[in-house]
Structures are given as C-alpha cells and as structure tokens.
ZAFIKOL-950337 format. One line per field, with one value per residue: chain; x, y, z of N, C-alpha, C in turn; residue number from 1. Coordinates in pm, whole numbers, plus 50000, padded with zeros to 5 digits. Layout:
BEGIN
chaine <- c(A, ...)
nu <- c(X, ...)
nv <- c(Y, ...)
nw <- c(Z, ...)
cau <- c(X, ...)
cav <- c(Y, ...)
caw <- c(Z, ...)
cu <- c(X, ...)
cv <- c(Y, ...)
cw <- c(Z, ...)
num <- c(NUM, ...)
END
This chain:
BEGIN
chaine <- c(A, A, A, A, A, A, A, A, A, A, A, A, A, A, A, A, A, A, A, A, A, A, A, A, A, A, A, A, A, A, A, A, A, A, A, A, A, A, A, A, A, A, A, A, A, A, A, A, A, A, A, A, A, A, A, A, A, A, A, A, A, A, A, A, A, A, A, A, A, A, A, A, A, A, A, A, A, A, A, A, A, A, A, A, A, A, A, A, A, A, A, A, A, A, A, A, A, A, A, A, A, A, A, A, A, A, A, A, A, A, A, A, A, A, A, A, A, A, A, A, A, A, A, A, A, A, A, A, A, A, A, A, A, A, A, A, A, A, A, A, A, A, A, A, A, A, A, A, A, A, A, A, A, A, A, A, A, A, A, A, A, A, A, A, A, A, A, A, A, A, A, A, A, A, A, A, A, A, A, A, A, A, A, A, A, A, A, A, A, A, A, A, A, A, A, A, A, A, A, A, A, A, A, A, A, A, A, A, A, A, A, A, A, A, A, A, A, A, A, A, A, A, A, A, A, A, A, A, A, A, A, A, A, A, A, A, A, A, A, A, A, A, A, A, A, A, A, A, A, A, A)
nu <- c(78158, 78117, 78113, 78183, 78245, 78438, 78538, 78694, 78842, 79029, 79123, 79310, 79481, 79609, 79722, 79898, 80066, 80137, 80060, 79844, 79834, 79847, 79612, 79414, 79319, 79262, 79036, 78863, 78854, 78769, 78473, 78374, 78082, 78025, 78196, 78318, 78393, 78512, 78405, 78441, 78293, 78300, 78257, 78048, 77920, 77988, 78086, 78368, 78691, 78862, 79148, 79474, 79773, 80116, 80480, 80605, 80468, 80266, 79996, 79683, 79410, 79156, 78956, 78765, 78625, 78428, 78164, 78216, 78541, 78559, 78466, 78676, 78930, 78865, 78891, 79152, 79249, 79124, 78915, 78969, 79018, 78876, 78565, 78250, 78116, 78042, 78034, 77840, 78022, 77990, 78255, 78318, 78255, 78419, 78680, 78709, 78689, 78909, 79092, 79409, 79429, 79532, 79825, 79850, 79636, 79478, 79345, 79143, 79323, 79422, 79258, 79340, 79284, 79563, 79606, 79789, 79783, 79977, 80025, 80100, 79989, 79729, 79613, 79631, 79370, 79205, 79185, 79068, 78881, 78681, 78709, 78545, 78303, 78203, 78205, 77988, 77785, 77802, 77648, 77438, 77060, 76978, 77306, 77533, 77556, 77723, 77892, 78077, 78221, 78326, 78513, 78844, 79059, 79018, 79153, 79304, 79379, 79617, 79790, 80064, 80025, 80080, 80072, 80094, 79873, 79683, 79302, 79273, 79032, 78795, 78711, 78514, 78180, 78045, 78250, 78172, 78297, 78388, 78497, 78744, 78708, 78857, 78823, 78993, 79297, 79311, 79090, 79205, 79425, 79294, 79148, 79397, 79525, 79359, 79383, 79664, 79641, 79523, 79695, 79802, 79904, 80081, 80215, 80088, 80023, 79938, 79764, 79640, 79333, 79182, 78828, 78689, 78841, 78884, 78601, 78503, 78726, 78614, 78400, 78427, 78546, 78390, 78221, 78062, 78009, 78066, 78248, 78278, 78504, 78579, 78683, 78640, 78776, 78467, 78142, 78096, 77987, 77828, 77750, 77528, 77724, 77681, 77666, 77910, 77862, 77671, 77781, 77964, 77772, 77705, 77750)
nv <- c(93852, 93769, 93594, 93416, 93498, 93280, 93205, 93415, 93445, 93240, 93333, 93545, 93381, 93247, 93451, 93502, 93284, 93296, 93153, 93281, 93612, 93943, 94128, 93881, 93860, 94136, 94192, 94041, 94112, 94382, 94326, 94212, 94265, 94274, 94409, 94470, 94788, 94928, 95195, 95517, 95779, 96088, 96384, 96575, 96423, 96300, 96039, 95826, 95651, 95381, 95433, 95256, 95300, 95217, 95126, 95313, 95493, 95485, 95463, 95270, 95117, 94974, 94657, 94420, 94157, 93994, 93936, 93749, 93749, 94026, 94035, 93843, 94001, 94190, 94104, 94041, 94283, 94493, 94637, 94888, 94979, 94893, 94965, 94850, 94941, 94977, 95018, 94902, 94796, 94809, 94652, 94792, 95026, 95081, 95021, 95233, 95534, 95456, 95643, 95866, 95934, 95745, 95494, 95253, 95022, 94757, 94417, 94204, 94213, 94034, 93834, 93581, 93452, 93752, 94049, 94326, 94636, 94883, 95227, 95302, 95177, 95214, 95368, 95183, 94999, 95162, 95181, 94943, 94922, 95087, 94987, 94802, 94906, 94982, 94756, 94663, 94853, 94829, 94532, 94599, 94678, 94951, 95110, 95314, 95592, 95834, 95746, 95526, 95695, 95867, 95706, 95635, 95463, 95212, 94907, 94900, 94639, 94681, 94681, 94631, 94800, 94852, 95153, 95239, 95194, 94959, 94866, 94626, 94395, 94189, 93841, 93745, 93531, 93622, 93815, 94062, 94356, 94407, 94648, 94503, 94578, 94634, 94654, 94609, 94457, 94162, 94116, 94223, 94040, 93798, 93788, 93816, 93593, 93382, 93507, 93454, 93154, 93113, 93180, 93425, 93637, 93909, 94064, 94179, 94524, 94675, 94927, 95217, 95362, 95704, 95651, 95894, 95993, 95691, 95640, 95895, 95819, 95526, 95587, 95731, 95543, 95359, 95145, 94781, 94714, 94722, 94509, 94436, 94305, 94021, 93760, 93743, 93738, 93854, 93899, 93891, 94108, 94300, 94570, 94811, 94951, 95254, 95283, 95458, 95706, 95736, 95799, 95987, 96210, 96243, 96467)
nw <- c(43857, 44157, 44366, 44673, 45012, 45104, 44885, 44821, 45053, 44978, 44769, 44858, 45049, 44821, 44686, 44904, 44876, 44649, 44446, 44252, 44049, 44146, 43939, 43947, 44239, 44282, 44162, 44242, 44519, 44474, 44419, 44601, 44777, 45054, 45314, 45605, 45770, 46056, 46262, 46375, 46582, 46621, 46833, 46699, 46593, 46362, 46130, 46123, 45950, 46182, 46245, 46283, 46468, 46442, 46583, 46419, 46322, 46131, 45956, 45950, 45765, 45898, 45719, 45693, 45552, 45622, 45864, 46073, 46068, 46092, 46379, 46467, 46423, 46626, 46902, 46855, 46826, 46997, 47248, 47320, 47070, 46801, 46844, 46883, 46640, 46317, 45972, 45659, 45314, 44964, 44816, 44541, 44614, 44824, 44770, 44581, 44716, 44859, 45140, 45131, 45355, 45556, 45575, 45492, 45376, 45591, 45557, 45720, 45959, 46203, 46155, 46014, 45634, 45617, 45490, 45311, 45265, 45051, 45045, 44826, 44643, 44620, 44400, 44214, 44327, 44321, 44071, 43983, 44121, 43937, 43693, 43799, 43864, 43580, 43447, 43571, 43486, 43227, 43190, 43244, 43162, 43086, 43026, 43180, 43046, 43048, 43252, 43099, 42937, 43091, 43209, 43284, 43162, 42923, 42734, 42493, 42164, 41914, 41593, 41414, 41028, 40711, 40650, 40919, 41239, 41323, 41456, 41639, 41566, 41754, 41673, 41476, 41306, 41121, 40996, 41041, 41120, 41437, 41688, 41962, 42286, 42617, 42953, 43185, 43322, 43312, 43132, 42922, 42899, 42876, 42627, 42483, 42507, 42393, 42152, 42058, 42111, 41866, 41697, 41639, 41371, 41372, 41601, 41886, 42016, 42303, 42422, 42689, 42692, 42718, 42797, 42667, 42452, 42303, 42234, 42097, 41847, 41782, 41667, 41409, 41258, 41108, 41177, 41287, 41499, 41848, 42093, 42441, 42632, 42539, 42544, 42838, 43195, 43261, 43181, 42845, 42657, 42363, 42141, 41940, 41670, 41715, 42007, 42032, 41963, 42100, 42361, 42289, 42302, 42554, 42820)
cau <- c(78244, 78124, 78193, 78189, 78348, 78524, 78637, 78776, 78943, 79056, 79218, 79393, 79603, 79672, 79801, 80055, 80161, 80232, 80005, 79788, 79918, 79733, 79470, 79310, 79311, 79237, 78893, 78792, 78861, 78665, 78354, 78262, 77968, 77981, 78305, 78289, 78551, 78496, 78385, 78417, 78172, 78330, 78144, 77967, 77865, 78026, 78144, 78508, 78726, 78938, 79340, 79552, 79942, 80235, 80559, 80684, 80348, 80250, 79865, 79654, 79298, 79094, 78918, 78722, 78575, 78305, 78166, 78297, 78646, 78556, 78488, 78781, 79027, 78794, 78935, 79305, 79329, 79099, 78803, 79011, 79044, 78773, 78443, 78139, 78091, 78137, 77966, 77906, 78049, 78044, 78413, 78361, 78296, 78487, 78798, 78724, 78724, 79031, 79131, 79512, 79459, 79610, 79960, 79826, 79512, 79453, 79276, 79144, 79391, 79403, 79172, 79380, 79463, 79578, 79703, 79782, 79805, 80057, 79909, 80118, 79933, 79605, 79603, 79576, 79265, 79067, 79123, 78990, 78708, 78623, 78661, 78432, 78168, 78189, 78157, 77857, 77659, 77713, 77572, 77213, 76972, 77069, 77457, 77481, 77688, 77852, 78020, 78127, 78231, 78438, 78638, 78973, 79147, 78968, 79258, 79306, 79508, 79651, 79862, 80114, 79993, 80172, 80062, 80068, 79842, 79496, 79298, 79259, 78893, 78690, 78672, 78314, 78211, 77987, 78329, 78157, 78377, 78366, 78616, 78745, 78778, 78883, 78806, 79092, 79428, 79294, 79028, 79273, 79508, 79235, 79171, 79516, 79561, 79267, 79471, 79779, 79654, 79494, 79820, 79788, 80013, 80100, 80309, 79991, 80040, 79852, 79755, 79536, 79323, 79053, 78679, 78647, 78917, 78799, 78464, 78518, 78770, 78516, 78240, 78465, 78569, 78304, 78220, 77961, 77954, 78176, 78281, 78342, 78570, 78530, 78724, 78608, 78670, 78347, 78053, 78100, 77874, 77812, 77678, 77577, 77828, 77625, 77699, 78030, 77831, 77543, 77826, 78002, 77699, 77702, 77859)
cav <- c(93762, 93861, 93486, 93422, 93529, 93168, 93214, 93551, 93402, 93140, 93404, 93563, 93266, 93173, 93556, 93487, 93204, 93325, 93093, 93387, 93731, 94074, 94098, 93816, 93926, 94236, 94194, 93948, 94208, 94544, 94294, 94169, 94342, 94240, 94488, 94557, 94902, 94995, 95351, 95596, 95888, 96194, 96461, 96643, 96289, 96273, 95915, 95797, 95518, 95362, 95418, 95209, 95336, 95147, 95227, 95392, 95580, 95444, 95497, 95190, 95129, 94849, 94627, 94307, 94042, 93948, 93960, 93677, 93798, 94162, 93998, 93787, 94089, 94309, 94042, 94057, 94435, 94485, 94718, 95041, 95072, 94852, 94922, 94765, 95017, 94952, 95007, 94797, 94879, 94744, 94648, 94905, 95179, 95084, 95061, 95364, 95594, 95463, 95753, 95867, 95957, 95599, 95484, 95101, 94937, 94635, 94332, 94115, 94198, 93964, 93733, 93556, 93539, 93907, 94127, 94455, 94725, 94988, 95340, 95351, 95070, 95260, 95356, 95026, 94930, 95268, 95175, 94792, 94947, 95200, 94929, 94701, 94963, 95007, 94635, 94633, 94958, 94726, 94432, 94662, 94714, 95110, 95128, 95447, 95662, 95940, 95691, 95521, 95804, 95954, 95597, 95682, 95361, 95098, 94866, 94847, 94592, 94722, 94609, 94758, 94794, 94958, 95315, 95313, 95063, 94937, 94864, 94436, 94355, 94097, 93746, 93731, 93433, 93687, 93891, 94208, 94471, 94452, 94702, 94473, 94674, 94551, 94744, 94549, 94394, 94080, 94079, 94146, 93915, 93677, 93803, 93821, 93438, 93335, 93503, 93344, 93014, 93082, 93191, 93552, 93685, 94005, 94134, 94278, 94627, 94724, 95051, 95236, 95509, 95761, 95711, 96019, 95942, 95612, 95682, 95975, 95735, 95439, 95671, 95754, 95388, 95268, 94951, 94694, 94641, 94687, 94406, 94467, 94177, 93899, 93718, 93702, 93656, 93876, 93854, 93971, 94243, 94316, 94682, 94838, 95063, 95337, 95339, 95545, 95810, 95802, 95793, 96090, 96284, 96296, 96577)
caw <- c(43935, 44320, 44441, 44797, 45091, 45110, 44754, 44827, 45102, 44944, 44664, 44985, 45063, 44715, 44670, 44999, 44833, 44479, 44303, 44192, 44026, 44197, 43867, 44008, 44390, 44296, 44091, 44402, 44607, 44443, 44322, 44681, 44838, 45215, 45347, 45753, 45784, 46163, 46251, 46530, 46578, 46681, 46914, 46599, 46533, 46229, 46110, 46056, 45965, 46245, 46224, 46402, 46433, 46441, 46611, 46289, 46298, 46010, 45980, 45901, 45797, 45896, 45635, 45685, 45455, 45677, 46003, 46145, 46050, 46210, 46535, 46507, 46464, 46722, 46978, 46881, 46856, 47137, 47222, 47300, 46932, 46766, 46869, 46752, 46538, 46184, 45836, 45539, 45220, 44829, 44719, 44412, 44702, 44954, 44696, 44482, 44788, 45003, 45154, 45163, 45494, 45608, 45503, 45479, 45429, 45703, 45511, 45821, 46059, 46302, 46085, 45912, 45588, 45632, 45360, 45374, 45075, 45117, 44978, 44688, 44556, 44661, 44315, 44160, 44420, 44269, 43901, 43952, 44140, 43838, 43614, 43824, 43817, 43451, 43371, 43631, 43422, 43077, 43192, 43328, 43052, 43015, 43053, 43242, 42924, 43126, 43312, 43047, 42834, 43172, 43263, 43230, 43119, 42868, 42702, 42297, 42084, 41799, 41520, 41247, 40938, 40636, 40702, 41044, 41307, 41296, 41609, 41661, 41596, 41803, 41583, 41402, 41188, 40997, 40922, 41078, 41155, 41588, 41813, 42086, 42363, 42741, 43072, 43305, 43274, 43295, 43012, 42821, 42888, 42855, 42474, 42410, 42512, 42328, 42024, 42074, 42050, 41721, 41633, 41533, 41272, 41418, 41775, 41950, 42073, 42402, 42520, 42765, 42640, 42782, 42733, 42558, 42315, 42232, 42178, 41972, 41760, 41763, 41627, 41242, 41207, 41003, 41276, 41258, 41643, 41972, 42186, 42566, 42723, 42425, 42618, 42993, 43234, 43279, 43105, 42701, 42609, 42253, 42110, 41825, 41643, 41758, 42127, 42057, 41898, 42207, 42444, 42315, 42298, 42667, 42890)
cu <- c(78251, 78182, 78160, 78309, 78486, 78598, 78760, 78867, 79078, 79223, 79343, 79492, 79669, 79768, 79960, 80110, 80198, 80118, 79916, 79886, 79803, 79599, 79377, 79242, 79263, 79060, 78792, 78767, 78721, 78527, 78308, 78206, 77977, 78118, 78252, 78417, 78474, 78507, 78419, 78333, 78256, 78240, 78082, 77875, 77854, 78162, 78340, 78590, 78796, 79061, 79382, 79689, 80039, 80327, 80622, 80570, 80306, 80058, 79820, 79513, 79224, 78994, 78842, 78645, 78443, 78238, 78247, 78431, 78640, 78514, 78636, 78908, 78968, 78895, 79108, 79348, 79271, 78987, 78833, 79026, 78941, 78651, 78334, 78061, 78155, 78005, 77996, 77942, 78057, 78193, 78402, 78336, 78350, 78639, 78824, 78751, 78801, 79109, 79307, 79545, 79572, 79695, 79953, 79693, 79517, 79397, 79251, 79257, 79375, 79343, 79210, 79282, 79463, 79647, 79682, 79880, 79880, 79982, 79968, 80084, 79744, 79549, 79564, 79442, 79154, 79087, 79024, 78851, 78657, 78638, 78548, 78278, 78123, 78168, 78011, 77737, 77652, 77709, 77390, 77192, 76994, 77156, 77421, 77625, 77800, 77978, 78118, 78257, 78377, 78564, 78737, 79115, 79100, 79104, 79199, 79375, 79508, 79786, 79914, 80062, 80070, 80182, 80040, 80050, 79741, 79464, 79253, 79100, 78883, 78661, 78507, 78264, 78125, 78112, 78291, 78300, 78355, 78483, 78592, 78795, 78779, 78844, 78879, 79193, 79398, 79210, 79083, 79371, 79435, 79229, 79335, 79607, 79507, 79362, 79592, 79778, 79556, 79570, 79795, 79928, 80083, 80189, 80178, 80071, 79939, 79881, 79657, 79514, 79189, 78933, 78648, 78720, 78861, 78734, 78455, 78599, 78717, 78400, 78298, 78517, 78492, 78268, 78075, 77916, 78055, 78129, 78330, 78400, 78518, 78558, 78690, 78736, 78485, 78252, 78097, 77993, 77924, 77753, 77696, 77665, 77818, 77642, 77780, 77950, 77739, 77643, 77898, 77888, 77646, 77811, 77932)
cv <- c(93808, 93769, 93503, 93498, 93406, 93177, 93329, 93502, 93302, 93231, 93457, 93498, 93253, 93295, 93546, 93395, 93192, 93186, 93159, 93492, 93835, 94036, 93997, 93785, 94023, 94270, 94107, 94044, 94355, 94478, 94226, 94259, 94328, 94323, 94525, 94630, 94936, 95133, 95354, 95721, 95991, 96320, 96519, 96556, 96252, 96130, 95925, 95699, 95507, 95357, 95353, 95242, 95261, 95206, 95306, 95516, 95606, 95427, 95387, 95142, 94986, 94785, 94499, 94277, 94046, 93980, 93880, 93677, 93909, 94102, 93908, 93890, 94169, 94222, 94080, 94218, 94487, 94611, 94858, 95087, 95030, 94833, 94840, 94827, 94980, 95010, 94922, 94860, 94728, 94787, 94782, 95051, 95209, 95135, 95218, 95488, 95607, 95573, 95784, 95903, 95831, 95577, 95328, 95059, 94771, 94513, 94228, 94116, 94108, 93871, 93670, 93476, 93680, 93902, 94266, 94530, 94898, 95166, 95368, 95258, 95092, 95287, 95267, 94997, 95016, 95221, 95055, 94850, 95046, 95068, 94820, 94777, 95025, 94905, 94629, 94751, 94860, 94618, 94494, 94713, 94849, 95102, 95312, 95509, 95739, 95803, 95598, 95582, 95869, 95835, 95596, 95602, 95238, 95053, 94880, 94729, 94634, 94677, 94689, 94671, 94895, 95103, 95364, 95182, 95119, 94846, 94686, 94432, 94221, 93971, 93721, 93639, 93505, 93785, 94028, 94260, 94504, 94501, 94563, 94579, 94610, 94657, 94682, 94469, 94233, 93981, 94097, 94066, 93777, 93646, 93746, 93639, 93352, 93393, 93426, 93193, 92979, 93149, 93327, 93596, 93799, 93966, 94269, 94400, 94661, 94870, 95094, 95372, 95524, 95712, 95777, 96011, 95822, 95588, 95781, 95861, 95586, 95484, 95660, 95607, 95308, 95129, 94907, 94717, 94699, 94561, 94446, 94327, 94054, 93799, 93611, 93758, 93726, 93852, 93951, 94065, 94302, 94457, 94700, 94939, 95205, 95383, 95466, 95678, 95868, 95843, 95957, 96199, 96350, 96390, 96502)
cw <- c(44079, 44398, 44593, 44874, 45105, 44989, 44763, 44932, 45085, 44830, 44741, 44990, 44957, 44723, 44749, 44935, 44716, 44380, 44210, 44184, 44100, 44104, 43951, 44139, 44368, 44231, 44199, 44501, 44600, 44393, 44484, 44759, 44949, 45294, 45488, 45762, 45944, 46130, 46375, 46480, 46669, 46741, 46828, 46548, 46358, 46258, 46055, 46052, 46122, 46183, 46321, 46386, 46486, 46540, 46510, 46289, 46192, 46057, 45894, 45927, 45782, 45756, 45677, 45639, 45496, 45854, 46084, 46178, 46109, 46342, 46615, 46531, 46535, 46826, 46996, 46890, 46957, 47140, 47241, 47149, 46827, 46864, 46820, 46655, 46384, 46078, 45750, 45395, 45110, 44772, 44641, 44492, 44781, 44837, 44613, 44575, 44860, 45009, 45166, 45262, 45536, 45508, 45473, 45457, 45466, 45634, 45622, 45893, 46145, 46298, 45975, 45762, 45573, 45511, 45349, 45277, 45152, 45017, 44834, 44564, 44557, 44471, 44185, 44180, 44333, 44157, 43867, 43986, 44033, 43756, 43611, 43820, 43643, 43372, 43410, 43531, 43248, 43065, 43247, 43199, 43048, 43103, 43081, 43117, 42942, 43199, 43245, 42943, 42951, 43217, 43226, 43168, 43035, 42779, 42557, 42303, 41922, 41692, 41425, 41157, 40845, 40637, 40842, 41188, 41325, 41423, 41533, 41675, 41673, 41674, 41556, 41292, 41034, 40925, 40940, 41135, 41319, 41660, 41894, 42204, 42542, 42870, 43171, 43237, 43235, 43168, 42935, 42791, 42881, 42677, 42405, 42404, 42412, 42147, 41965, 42021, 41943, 41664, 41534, 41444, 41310, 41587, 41804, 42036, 42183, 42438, 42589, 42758, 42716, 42744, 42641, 42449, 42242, 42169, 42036, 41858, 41693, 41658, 41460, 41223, 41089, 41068, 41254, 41442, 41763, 42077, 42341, 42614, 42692, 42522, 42763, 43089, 43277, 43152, 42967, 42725, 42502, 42229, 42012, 41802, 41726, 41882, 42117, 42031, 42028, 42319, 42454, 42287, 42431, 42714, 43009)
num <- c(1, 2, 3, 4, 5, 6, 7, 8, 9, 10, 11, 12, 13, 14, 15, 16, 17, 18, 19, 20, 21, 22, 23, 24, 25, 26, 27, 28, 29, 30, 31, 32, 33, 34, 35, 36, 37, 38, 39, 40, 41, 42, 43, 44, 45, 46, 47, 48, 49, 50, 51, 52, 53, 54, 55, 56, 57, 58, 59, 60, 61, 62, 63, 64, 65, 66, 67, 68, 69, 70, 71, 72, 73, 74, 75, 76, 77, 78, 79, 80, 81, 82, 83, 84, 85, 86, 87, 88, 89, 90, 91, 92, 93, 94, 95, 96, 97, 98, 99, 100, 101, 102, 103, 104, 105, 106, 107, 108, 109, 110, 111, 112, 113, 114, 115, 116, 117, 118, 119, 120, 121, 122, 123, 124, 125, 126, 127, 128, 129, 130, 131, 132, 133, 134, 135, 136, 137, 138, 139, 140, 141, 142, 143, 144, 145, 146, 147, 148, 149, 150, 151, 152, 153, 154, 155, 156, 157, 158, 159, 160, 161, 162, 163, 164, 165, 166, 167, 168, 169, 170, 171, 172, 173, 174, 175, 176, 177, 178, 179, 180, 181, 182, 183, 184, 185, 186, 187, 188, 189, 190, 191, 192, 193, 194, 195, 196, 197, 198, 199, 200, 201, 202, 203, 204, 205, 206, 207, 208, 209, 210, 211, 212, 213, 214, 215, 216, 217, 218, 219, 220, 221, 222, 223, 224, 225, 226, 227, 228, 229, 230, 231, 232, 233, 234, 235, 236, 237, 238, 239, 240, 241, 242, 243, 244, 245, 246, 247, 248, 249, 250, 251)
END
C-alpha cells in the first residue's frame, strides 16, 4: 500500500479533520518511498538533518512528501535555514531512524497540509516502519528470517477455552489448522471485523508478542499453515507450518 503522493496527501487532510484514525495515516506515511529531509554539511563534511527552533526551543525536524512541497516550505522558512540541500529517504527508513535529537517532526511545513509528530509519538512512527519492512520481506520470494524472527511486536487473537486459551486460527474451507497472525494494528482490526460479522462465538483476546516467542510457540502447535494479515489491508501471505521452525533456527 505505497499509493501516491496525492493519496498521502489526501490522508493528511482527512487526519486534520478526524475522518481517519492515526493506523491509517500512519501506514501511508512509513510505506511512501519519495521523503525530501533537508541536510546541512558540517566542516568534516559530515551530513545532518536540519533543526529549526521555536521560541520555546523546541527542536524540530523537517520532513517533506515531495519535491514540490520541499520547495514550497524552502520559500516560507527561507534560505538561511533551508538550503537546497536535502536527501531522499524510504518512509520505512526515514521513520525507523527518527532521531530523538528533535523534539517534533515537521511534515511539510509550510506546504500545507502540515502535521507535525511530537517525539513522544516517535515511538509509534518506528514500530509502523518495522512492521512495514516486515510485511515488505514476506511478500519477496525469500522472506529475510532474522528479521522476522527479531520483530518485536506481531498481534495474536486468542480465545478462552476450558483449560486455559487457544490461539484464533485463520478460516480454511479445507478445516486446516492455520495460525492467524497480524504485523499492525490495523490488520488486525481488519481480521477482527471480518470475524465479527460472521458472528464469532467467543470475546477475542488481543495481544502483542515477540518474534522469538511466537515462533518458538508456532513451531509445537501441530499447524497445517500460518496466515500473515488474512485480512488486509495488505497483501495475505500464506506459509507452510514449517516457517516457525526455519525462522527460529536463525540467530
């Protein structure tokens, strides 16, 4: 789901105006590829973002969508502080690295629609981008395993059962035995809708467990299959049982 820049802008606005929740700003956000962050080059000629400070002295790092949008806020903030220096960055690296140096990140300043992420939401920005590069390795013909195996948040649903609670399989018309398992808030609130209105019997339980746990717990199950994000909205991806076992076999 990389979408355009117009779409992404488009998500922007909706966000200011509440007709979207974050999830769906936020996967727009860490999945588009085209990111201009202005640089400066300091005398060692080593690269660095631009800060701009407030009167609070509140430290804040530029971000723009596109070019056309980085020339539009170069204009309003002006060339003492935006040069024409910049780099490009992919959403899933621009987000996964935002540094805590800066107390804000800038989204098109000056290009509207602006939006602008305070750092204690920096947190949020890195998990979408870890989960966007973990959908992107199992949709490529070899899923890269370590990084699977190290992602530190894939969703369950789970359900009581008389001795305890049993994890929510993936619907199968063969009746195989498939983990569903989710990598973002949103896939599974897509699953969990899709349950709903086939009227599950149960009060789904959600939680968010390691990689390495998982896997290891996937592996003694006895499964036919795993399911990644039955659901959507990204693409499904199906495996055999077996992954869990190749996955934890990595370091």
């Amino acid at each position: 789901m990389s979408g355009t820049v117009t779409e992404l802008k488009i998500a922007m606005q909706q966000m200011l105006d509440g007709k979207i929740e974050g999830p769906a700003l936020l996967r727009r956000l860490v999945s588009h590829n085209g990111w201009r962050i202005p640089i400066e080059i300091d005398g060692d000629g080593n690269r660095r973002p631009v800060f701009v400070k407030d009167t609070k002295d509140q430290r804040f790092q530029l971000l723009f969508t596109d070019e056309p949008s980085y020339q539009a806020g170069a204009k309003v903030i002006g060339p003492a502080i935006m040069s024409e220096r910049y780099v490009e960055m992919k959403g899933v690296d621009l987000f996964a690295s935002l540094s805590d140096e800066s107390d804000v990140a800038a989204i098109n300043w000056g290009a509207p629609p602006e939006i602008f992420f305070k750092q204690a939401q920096y947190a949020s920005l890195r998990r979408w981008a870890r989960a966007a590069r973990v959908e992107q390795t199992l949709n490529s013909p070899t899923p890269d395993l370590k990084l699977l195996k190290h992602f530190d948040a894939y969703y369950i649903v789970l359900q009581k059962v008389e001795d305890g609670y049993a994890l929510t399989l993936a619907p199968d018309k063969h009746d195989r035995k498939i983990a569903a398992i989710f990598t973002a808030e949103d896939t599974l609130q897509a699953f969990l809708k899709d349950q709903r209105a086939g009227q599950i019997a149960f009060e789904p339980i959600t939680r968010a467990i390691p990689g390495e746990h998982l896997f290891d717990d996937l592996k003694d199950l006895g499964l036919d299959g795993i399911a990644f994000n039955y659901s959507g909205p990204v693409p499904r991806r199906m495996f055999i049982a077996s992954l869990a076992s190749s996955v934890m076999a990595e370091k």
